[in-house]
C-alpha positions in Angstrom: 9.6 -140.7 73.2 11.2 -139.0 70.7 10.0 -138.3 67.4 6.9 -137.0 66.6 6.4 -135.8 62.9 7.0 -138.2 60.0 8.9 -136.5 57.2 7.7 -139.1 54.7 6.3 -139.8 52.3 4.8 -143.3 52.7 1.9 -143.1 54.8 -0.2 -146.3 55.0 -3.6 -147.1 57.2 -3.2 -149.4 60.2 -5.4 -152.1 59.8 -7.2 -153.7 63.0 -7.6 -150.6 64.7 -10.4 -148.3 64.7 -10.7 -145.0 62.2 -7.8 -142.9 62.1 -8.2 -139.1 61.7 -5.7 -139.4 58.8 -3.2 -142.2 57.9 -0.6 -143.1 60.0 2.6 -143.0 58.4 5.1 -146.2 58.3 7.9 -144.2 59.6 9.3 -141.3 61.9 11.8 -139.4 62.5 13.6 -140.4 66.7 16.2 -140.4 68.5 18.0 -143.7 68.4 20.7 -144.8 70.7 23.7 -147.1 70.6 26.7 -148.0 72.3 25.4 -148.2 75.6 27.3 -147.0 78.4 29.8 -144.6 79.6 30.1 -143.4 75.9 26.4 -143.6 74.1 26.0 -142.5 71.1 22.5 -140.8 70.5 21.3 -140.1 66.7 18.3 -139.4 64.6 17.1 -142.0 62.1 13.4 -143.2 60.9 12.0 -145.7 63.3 8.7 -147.8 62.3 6.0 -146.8 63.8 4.0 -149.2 66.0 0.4 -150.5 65.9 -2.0 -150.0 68.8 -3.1 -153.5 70.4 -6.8 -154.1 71.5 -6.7 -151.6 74.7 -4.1 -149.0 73.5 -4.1 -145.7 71.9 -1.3 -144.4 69.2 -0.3 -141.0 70.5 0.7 -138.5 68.0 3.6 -136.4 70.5 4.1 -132.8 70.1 6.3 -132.1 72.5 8.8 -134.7 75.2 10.7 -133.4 78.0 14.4 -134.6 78.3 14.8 -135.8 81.8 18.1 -137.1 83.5 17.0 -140.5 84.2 17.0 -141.0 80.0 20.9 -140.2 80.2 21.1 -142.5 83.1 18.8 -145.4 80.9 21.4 -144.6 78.0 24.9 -144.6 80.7 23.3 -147.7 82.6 24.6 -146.6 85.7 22.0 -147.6 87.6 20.6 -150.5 89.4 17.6 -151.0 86.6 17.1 -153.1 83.4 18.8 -152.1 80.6 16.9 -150.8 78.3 18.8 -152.2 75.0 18.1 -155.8 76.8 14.4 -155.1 76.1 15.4 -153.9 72.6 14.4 -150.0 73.3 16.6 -148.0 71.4 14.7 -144.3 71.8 14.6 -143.3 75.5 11.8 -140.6 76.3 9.0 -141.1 79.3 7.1 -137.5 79.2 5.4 -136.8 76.1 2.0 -134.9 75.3 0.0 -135.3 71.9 -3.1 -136.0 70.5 -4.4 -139.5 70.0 -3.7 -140.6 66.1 -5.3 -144.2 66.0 -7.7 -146.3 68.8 -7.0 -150.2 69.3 -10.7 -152.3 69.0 -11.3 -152.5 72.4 -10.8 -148.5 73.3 -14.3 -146.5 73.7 -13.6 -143.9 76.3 -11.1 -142.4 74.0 -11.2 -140.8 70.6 -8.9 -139.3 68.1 -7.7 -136.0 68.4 -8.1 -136.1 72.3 -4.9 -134.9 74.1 -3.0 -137.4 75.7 0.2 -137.1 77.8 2.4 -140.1 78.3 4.2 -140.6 82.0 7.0 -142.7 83.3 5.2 -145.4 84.0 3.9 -146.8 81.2 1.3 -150.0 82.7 1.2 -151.9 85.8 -0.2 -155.1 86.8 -3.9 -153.5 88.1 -4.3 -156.1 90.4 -2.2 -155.5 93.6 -2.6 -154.0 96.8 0.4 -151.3 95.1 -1.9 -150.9 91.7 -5.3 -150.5 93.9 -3.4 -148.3 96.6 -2.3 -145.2 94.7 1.6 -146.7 94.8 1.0 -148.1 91.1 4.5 -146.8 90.3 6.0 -149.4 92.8 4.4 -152.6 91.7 6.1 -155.6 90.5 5.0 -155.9 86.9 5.2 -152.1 86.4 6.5 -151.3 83.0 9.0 -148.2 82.7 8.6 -145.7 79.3 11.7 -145.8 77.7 13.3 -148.5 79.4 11.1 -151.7 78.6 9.2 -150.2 76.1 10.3 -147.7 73.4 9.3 -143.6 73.7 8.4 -142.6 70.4 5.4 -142.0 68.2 4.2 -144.5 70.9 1.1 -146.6 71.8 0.1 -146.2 75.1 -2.5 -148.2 77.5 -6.5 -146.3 77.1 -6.7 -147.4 81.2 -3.3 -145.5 82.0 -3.2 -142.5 79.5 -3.4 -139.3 81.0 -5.9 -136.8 80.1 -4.4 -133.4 79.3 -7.2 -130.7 80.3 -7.7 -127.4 78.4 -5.8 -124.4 79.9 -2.2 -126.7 79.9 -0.2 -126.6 76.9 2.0 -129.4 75.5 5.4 -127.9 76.6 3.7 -127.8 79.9 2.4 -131.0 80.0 4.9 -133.0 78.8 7.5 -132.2 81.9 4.4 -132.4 83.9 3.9 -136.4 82.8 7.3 -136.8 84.8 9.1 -133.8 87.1 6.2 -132.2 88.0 4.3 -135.3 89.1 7.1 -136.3 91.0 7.6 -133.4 92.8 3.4 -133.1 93.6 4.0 -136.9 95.0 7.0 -135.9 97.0 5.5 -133.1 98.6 2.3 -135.0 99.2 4.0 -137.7 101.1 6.3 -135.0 103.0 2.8 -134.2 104.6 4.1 -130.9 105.4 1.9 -128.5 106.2 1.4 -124.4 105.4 4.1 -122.1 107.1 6.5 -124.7 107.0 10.1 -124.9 106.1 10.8 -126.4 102.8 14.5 -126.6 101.5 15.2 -127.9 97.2 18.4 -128.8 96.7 19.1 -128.7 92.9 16.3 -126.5 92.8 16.8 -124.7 89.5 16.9 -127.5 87.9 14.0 -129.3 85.6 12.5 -131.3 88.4 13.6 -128.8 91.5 11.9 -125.7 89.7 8.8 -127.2 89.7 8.9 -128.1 93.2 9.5 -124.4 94.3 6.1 -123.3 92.2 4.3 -126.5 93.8 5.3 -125.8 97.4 4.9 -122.2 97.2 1.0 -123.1 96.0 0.5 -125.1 99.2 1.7 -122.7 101.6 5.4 -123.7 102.3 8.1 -121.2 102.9 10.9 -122.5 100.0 14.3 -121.7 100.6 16.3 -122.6 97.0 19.8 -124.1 96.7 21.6 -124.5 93.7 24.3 -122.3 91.9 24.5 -119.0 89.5 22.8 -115.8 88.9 20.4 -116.9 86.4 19.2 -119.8 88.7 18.9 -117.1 91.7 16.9 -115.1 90.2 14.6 -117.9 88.4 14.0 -119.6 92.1 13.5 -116.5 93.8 11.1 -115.3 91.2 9.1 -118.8 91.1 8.5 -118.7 94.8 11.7 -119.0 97.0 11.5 -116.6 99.5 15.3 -117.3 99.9 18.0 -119.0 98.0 21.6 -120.1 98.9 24.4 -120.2 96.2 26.6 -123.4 97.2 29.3 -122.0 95.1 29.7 -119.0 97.1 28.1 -120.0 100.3 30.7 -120.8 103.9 28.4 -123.1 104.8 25.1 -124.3 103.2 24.0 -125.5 106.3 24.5 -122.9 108.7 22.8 -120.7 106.0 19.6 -123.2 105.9 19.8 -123.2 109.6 19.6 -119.2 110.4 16.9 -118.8 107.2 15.0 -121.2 109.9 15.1 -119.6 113.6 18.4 -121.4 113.7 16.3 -125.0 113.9 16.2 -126.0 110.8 13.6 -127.1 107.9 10.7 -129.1 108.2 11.9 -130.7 105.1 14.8 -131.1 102.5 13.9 -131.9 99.2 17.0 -133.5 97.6 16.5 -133.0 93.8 20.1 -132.7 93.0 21.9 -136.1 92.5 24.9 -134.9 94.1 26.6 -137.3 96.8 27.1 -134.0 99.3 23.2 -132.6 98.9 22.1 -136.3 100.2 25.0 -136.2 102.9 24.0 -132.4 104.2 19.9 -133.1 104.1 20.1 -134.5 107.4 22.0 -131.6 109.1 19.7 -128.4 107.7 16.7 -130.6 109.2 15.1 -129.5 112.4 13.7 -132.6 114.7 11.7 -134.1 113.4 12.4 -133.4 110.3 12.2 -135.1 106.8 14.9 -136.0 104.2 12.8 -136.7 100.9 14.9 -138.2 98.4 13.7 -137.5 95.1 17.2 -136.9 92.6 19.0 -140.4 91.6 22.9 -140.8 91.8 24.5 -143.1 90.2 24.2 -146.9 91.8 27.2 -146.3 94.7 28.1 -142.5 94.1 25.7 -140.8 97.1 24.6 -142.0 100.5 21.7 -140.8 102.6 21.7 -140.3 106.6 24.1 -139.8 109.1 25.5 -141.3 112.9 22.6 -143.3 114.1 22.5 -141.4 117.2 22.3 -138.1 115.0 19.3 -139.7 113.2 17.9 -141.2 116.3 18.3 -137.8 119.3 16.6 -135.6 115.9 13.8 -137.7 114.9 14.5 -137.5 111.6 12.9 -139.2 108.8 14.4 -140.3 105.8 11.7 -140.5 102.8 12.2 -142.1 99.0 9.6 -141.3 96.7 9.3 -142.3 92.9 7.6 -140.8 90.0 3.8 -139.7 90.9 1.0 -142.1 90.4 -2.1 -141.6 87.6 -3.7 -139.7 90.3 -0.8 -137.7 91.2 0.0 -136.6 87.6 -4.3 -135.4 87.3 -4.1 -133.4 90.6 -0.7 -131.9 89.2 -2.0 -130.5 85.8 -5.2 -128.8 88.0 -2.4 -126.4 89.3 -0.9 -125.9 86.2 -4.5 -125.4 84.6 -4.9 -123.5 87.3 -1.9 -121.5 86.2 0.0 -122.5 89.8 2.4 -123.8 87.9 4.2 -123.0 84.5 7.6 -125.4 83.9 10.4 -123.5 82.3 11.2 -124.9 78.8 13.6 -124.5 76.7 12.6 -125.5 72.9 14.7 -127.4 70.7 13.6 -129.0 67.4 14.4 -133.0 67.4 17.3 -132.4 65.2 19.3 -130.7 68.2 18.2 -133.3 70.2 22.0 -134.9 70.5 23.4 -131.5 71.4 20.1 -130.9 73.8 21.0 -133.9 75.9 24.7 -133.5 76.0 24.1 -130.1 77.8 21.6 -131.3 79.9 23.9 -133.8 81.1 26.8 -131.5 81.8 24.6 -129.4 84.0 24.3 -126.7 81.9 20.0 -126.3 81.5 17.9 -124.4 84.3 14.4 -125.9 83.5 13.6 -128.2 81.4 14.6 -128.8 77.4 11.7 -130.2 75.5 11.3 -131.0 72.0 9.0 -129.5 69.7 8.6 -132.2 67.0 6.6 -129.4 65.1 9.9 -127.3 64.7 
């Protein structure tokens, strides 16, 4: 998902599909990769841009957030098709725009509408997963930017996701992913207001969101993650506490006496580190819940603890994917709402290589998002 503006020339209609508000150029700028693996290589060259079938939109993208999951798509270092195997070479799954062309079939759409792209690009429709709200889980669910490219991209008219007045594109776009994701977390946590509510990672582009989320719904968020700037971003998002690991003794007895010394209702693991999943269990109270929302690496991190431990507190331990098509609606109303507001940090497509190298060495509170308008 990422290039947006075409700097060239040759712009050509796209025959088959309904009107266009302009033409649709052949080509775009994106970010390609190659050389899969522990030592990617991520450029930007012109890609062709694709043709809407019968039932799909062409999205025009502004603006695509850069998630971690895209560096683990291009490392492969976890249990998932590859994306190269389904010939993808741009990675990108959270990108808003305006629709630029409408396939035949499409007639609850029109161009110009804003459009935001999600994770989940299409699913089957015809499960008890697709007709339960757990879409993201079903069998013939198709990932953006894994089995299908992200870039000036066609998208399904059934599973586009309005973008409603009042949320701007650098919003939306990390809304399409992190912040649904967090809204379905928090949804299945069930947790309730006046409850205890613990983000590991929690400066961080899918943790910071959850702060502003919880904090809507009542909970009391205690933040854990490292560094002045990342203090004072949780705390003034909504944290009524945060814990620096670097400096902290002990993370968990710090969790444990922000908490009457019983612990949270609920730890939020949004850091990928193999000790956040390991501590979750320990800063929980009975009872408690352990919702695993950051992804290691296949083999580097481990959730739980002694049986006995698990089994004398009650606890619960809780995976939860990206947020559903309802999910992502009900999480741009607090954002329109102006609940939440995701940090950005712009960077025109060219930086894009440098953008994600940073992002991957840690070193981005937020989230980076490309402006293809730059």
């Amino acid at each position: 998902m990422h290039p947006v503006t075409a700097d060239v020339d040759e712009d050509i209609p796209i025959l088959g599909v309904k009107p266009q508000e302009s033409a649709i150029p052949l080509t775009c700028k994106a970010g390609v990769v190659s050389n899969n693996g522990p030592n990617y290589k991520l450029t930007i060259e012109d890609v062709q841009v694709p043709t809407p079938g019968p039932n799909e939109l062409l999205i025009r993208l502004n603006t695509t957030g850069i998630c971690y999951s895209d560096i683990h798509y291009m490392l492969e270092d976890l249990d998932l098709p590859r994306m190269r195997d389904h010939g993808v070479r741009s990675p990108g799954h959270e990108g808003a725009g305006v629709v630029a062309a409408l396939g035949p079939n499409v007639t609850n759409w029109k161009v110009g509408d804003r459009a935001g792209v999600k994770p989940t690009w299409d699913t089957c429709g015809k499960c008890e997963l697709c007709w339960g709200d757990m879409e993201c889980h079903c069998k013939g669910v198709i990932p953006t930017g894994l089995k299908v490219p992200g870039r000036y991209i066609v998208s399904p008219a059934r599973y586009t996701s309005p973008i409603p007045d009042g949320v701007d594109d650098f919003s939306a776009g990390p809304i399409m992913c992190s912040g649904s994701t967090m809204y379905r977390s928090l949804k299945v946590s069930a947790l309730q207001p006046g409850d205890f509510a613990v983000f590991t990672g929690a400066g961080g582009g899918v943790g910071h969101m959850g702060i502003q989320l919880a904090h809507a719904m009542g909970l009391r968020v205690i933040g854990i993650d490292t560094g002045k700037e990342k203090r004072s971003l949780c705390l003034t998002l909504g944290c009524e506490a945060f814990i620096d690991f670097s400096e902290s003794a002990s993370v968990i007895d710090d969790v444990l006496a922000l908490t009457n010394g019983i612990g949270a209702h609920g730890v939020f693991v949004t850091a990928s580190s193999s000790k956040a999943y390991a501590d979750a269990p320990k800063m929980c109270r009975i009872g408690g819940k352990v919702m695993c929302v950051g992804m290691p690496p296949t083999g580097a991190a481990f959730v739980g603890g002694e049986p006995v431990e698990m089994i004398l507190k009650g606890l619960s331990v809780v995976g939860t994917l990206t947020g559903s098509l309802r999910d992502t609606s009900r999480t741009l109303e607090f954002a329109a709402r102006g609940l939440l507001k995701p940090l950005v940090e712009k960077c025109g497509l060219d930086n894009l290589p440098q953008a994600v190298e940073r992002l991957r060495a840690g070193k981005v509170g937020g989230r980076i998002v490309v402006d293809f308008n730059a």
